[in-house]
C-alpha positions as CSV (number, residue, x, y, z in Angstrom):
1,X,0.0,0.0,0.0
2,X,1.4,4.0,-0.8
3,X,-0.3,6.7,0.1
4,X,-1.6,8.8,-3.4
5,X,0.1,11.9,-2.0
6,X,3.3,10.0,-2.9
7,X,2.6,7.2,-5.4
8,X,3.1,9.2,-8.5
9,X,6.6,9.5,-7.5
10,X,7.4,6.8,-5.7
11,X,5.5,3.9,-7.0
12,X,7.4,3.6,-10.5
13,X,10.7,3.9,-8.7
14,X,9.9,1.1,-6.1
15,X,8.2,-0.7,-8.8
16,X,11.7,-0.9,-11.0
17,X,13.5,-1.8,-8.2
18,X,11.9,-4.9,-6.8
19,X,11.5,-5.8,-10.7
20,X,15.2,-5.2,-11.2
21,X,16.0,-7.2,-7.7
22,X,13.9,-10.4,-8.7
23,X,12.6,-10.7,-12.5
24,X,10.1,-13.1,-11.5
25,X,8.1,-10.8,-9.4
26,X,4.4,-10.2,-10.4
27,X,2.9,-7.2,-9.5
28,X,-1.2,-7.0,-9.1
29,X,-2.1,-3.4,-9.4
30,X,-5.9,-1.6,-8.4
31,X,-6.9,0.9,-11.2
32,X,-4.9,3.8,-9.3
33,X,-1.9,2.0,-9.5
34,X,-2.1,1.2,-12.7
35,X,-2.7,4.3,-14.3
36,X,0.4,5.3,-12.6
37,X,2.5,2.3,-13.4
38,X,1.0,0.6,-16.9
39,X,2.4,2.5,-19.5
40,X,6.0,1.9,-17.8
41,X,8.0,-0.2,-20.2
42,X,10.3,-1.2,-17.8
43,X,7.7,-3.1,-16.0
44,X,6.4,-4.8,-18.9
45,X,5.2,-8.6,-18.4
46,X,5.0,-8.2,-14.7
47,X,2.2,-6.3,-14.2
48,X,-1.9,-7.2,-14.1
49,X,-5.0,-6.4,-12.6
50,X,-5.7,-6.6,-8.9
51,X,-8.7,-9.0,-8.1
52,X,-10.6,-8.6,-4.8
53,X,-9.1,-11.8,-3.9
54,X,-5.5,-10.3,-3.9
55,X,-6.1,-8.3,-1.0
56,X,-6.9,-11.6,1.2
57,X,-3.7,-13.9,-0.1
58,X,-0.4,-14.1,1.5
59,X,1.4,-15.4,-1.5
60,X,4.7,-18.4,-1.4
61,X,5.5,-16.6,-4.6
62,X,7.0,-13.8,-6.4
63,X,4.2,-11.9,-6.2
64,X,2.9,-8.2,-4.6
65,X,-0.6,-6.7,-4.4
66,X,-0.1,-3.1,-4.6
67,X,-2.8,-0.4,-3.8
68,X,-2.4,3.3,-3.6
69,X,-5.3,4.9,-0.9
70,X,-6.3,8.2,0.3
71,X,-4.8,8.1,3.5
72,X,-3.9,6.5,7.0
73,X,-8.2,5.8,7.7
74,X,-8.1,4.1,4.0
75,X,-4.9,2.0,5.0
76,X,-5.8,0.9,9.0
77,X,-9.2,0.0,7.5
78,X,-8.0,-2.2,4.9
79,X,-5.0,-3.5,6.9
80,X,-7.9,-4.6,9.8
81,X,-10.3,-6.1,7.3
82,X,-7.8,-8.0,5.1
83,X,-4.8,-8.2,7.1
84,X,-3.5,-11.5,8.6
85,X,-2.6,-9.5,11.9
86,X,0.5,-10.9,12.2
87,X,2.9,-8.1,11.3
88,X,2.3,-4.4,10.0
89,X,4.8,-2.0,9.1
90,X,4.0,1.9,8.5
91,X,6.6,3.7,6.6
92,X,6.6,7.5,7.8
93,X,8.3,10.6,9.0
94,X,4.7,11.5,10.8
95,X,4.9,11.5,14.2
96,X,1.4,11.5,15.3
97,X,0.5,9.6,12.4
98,X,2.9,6.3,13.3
99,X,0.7,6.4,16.9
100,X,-2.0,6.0,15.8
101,X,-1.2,3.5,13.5
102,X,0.3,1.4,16.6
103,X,-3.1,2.0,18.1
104,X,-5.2,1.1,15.6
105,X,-3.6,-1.5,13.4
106,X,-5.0,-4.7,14.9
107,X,-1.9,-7.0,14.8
108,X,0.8,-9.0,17.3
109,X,3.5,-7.2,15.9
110,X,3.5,-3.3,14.6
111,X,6.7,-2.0,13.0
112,X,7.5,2.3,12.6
113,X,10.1,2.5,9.7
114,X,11.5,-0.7,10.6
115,X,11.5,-4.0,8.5
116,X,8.8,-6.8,9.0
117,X,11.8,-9.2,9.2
118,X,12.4,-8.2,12.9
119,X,9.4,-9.9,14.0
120,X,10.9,-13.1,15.1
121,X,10.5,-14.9,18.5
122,X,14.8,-15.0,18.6
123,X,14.5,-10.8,18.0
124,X,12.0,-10.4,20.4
125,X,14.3,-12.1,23.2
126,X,11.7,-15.4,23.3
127,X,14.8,-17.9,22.1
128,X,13.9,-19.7,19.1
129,X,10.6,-19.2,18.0
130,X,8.8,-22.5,17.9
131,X,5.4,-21.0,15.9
132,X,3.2,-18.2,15.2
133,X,0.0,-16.9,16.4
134,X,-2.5,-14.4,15.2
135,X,-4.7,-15.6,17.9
136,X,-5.4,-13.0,20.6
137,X,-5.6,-15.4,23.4
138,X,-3.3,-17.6,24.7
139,X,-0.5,-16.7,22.6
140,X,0.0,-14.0,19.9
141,X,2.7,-13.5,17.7
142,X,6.1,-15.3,18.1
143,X,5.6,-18.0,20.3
144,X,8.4,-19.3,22.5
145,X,8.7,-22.5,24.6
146,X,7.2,-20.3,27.4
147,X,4.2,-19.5,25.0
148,X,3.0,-23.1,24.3
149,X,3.0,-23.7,28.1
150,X,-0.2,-23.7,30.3
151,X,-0.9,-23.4,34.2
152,X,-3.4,-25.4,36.2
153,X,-4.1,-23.8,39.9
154,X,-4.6,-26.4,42.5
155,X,-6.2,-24.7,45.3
156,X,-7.0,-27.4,49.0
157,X,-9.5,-26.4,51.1
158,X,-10.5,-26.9,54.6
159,X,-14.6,-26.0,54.1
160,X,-13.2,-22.2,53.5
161,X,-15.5,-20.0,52.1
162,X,-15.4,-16.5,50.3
163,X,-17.5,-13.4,51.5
């Protein structure tokens, strides 16, 4: 996702680079992004329409679902709707607007200018991370030994009572 107050510039540049990093990359675009990007040569053969399910599919592939939206409401909303809520990173140099991302953004992990990579159990200090979890409760996010353990309370009683 870009913000359209940038995309014009920056999409076609970002575009060319992951292109130019890995020439198998596929790149589904919404209408905005393609009137921005289609008519680039240098993208040529890697570019087609978005589809609705796009938004919902994390991909084991060469492939990135880019949308350009009118702002941080636009972006949380979609992020919270078709998100996996595992890990969100905002890109900005907006203060206030990185809070309330953290805030809103519905996820175990939310990154500020920092690289989705870092959300590991072994980066978050958990020792090697053993799975994931999107879950809310028991665990979420990187799960450590720690996190697939349970407690069971044994309480003995005497005929006590509690007022």
């Amino acid at each position: 996702m870009i913000d359209e107050s940038v995309a014009g510039e920056l999409l076609p540049k970002i575009a060319e680079a992951i292109i130019a990093a890995d020439d198998a990359m596929q790149l589904r675009l919404d209408d905005k992004s393609q009137a921005i990007l289609n008519d680039n040569a240098k993208l040529a053969g890697h570019l087609s329409a978005a589809t609705a399910e796009d938004w919902d599919t994390e991909y084991l592939a060469p492939i990135l679902a880019v949308k350009v939206l009118s702002g941080i409401d636009e972006a949380i909303e979609h992020i919270n709707t078709h998100g996996s809520h595992h890990t969100d990173v905002i890109i900005t140099d907006n203060y206030t607007k990185s809070q309330r991302f953290i805030r809103e953004v519905d996820s175990a992990s939310v990154m500020i200018n920092a690289s989705s990579r870092f959300a590991d159990g072994f980066e978050y200090g958990l020792g090697a991370e053993i799975g994931i979890s999107t879950d809310k409760i028991h665990a979420r996010g990187p799960v450590g030994l720690e996190g697939l353990t349970s407690q069971k309370w044994i309480v003995y009683g005497h005929g006590e009572t509690r007022a």
